[in-house]
C-alpha positions as CSV (number, residue, x, y, z in Angstrom):
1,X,0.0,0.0,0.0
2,X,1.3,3.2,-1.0
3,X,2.1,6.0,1.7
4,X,1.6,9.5,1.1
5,X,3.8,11.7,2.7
6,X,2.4,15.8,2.9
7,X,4.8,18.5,4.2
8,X,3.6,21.9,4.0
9,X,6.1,25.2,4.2
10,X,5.8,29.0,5.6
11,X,8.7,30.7,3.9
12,X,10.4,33.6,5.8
13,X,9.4,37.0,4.2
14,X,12.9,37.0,2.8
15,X,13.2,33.6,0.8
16,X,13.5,34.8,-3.2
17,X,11.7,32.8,-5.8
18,X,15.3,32.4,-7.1
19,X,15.4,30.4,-3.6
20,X,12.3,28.8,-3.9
21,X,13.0,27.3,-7.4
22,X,16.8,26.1,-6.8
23,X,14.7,23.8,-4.1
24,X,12.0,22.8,-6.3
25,X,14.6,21.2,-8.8
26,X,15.7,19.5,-5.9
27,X,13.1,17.9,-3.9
28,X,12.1,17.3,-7.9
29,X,15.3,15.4,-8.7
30,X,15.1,13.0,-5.6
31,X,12.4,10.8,-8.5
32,X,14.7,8.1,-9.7
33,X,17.7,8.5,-7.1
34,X,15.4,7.3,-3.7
35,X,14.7,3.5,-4.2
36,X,11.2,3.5,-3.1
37,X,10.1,7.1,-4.3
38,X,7.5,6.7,-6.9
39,X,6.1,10.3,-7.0
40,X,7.0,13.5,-5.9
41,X,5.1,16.9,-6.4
42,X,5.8,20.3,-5.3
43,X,3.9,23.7,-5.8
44,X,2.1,26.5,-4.1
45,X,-1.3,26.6,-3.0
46,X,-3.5,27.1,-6.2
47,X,-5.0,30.2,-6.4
48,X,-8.7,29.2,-5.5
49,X,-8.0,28.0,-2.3
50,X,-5.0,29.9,-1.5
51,X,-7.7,31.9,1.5
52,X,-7.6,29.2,3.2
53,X,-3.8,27.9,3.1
54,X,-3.3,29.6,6.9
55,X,0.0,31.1,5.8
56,X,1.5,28.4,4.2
57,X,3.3,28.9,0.9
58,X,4.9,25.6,0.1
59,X,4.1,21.7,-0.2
60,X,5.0,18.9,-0.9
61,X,3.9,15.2,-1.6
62,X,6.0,12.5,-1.5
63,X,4.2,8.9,-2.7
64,X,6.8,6.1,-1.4
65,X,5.8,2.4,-2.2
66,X,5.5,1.1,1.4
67,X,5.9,1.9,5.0
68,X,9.1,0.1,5.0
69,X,10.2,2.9,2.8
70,X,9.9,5.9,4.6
71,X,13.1,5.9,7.0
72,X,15.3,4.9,3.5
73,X,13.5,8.0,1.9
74,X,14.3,10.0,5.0
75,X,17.8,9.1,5.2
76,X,18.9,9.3,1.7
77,X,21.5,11.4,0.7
78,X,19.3,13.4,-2.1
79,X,17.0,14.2,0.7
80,X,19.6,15.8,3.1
81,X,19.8,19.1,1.2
């Protein structure tokens, strides 16, 4: 059973979209390097619903394959950045 794992971010006022994208391409590039990984996604709130995101201006979802695969995911080098 897949697991789904949802991180949401509040950027400081100062983080630039320069910033923002650099760690995009990362959390992006873990796909193919994280045995285990079979999805990852990461945007800002859509527009729509963006009222009700509390502050938040980042997330992220990470679909791994199994439980089992979380701490591997968690400890991988591509996630450390």
């Amino acid at each position: 059973m897949p697991v789904y794992h949802v991180v949401l971010f509040k950027l400081k006022p100062d983080v630039t979209a320069e910033q923002v994208d650099k760690w995009r391409d990362l959390i992006l590039a873990m796909k193919g390097q994280v045995p285990g990984l079979l999805k990852i996604s990461f945007g800002k709130p859509l527009p729509i619903t963006a009222h009700r995101a509390q502050g938040f201006n980042v997330g992220l979802v990470a679909v791994l394959d199994k439980i089992d695969t979380v701490p591997i995911y968690a400890q991988h080098a591509a996630h450390q950045p």
